[in-house]
N, C-alpha and C positions, 0 to 999 in steps of 0.2 A: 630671700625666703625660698624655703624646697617644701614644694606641693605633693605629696604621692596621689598617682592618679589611678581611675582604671576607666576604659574606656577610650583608651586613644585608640584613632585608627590608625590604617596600614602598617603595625606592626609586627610584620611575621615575623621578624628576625628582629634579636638586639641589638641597639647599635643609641647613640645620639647626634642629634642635631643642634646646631646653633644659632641664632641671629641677634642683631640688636638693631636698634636706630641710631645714629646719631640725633637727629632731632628730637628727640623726647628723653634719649637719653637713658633711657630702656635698654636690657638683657636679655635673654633668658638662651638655657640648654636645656632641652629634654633627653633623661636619659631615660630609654626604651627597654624591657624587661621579655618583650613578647606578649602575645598572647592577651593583649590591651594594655597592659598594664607598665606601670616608669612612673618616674619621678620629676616633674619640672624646674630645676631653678631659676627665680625671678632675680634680676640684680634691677634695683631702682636707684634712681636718684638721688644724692644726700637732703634734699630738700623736700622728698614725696616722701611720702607715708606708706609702708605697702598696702597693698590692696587688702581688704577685710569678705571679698568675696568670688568665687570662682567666674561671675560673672565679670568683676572687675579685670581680673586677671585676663580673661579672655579679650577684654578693651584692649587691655595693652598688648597683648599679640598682637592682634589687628593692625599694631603702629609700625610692628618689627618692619625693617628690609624683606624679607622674606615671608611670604604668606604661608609657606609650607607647615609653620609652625603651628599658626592659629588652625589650619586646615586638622589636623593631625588631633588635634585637642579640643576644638568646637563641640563635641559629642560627650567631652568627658566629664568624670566627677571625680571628689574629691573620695580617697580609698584611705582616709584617718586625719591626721592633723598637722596642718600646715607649721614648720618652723624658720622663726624669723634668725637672722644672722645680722648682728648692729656693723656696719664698718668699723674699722679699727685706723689708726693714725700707721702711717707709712712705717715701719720697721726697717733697720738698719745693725740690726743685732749679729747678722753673719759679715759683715760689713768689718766687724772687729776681731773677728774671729778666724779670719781664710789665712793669715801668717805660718800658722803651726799645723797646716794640712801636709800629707805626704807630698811630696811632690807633684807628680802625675793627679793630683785630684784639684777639681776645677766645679767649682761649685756655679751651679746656672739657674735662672729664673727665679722661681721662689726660697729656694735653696739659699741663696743671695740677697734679697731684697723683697719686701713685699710691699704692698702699695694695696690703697683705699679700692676696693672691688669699683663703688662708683665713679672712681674718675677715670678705668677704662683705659689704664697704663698696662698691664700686666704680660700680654701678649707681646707688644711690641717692646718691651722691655726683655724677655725670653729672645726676640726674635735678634734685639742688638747682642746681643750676649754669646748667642750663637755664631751672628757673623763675624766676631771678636775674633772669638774661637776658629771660625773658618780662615778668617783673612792669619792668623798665627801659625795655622800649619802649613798654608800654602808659603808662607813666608821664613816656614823654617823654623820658626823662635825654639827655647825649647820651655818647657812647661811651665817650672816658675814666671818666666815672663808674659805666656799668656794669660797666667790666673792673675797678676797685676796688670795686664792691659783689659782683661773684665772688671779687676774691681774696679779700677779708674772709670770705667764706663758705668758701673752701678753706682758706685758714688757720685756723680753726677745727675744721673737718675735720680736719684735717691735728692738731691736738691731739686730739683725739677718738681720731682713728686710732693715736694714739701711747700714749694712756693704754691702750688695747684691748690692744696687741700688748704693754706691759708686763706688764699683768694675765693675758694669756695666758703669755707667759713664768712667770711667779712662779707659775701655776698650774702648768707643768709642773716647775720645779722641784720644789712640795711633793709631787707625783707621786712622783717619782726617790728 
């Protein structure tokens, strides 16, 4: 969910910030506009409901790693209408497609694979992708075989990711 705010403090300058928890399972980025004013995205749980109120929202700050965030936005209000974003099932659609790219092009991160916002893959998925990439040119390879020792790595991924959201699923059903 993206909240537009107005009313954050210490924003002289534009810029955003990050946090989550692990333990609750909670997100969020603030991105800062100046001048009070930025937009919050909240990433929650597949199994929590977003929050229905600025107050709530501000609970779950509070949970984040990082206090800077709740600090930052404690004072603020809502500057129009909150929009929610449902997850989506893990995509593998570039996955089929990276064969008939030029050569020299190497597709990374999102570009390649995308994954459930709530299961908190997405980064470290970028981050294998990259050191693919890295350990490829230290190693000489030449281009086609680095974009096949990434997809190798996102295709895996990409199971990984798939077992995740089932086991999440199966968990809410024994929930219900």
């Amino acid at each position: 969910m993206t909240l537009p705010l107005a009313g954050i403090t210490q924003t002289k300058e534009p810029g955003s910030l990050a946090s989550s928890s692990r333990t609750s399972r909670y997100g969020a980025i603030l991105h800062t506009a100046g001048r009070g004013s930025g937009s919050l995205t909240l990433q929650t749980p597949g199994d929590s409901p977003p929050p229905e109120t600025i107050g709530a929202v501000l609970q779950i700050l509070r949970t984040l790693d990082s206090p800077e965030l709740w600090t930052m936005c404690c004072h603020a209000r809502l500057r129009g209408r909150a929009t929610t974003f449902p997850a989506r099932p893990s995509s593998r659609l570039a996955l089929e497609s990276v064969a008939n790219l030029p050569a020299c092009w190497i597709p990374l991160g999102d570009c390649l694979l995308i994954t459930r916002p709530d299961l908190g893959q997405g980064f470290a998925q970028l981050t294998e992708h990259l050191n693919v990439l890295e350990q490829g040119l230290i190693g000489g390879l030449c281009w086609p075989e680095i974009r096949n020792r990434v997809v190798a790595s996102a295709q895996a991924q990409w199971w990984r990711a798939t077992w995740a959201e089932a086991r999440s699923d199966l968990w809410i059903f024994r929930k219900q």
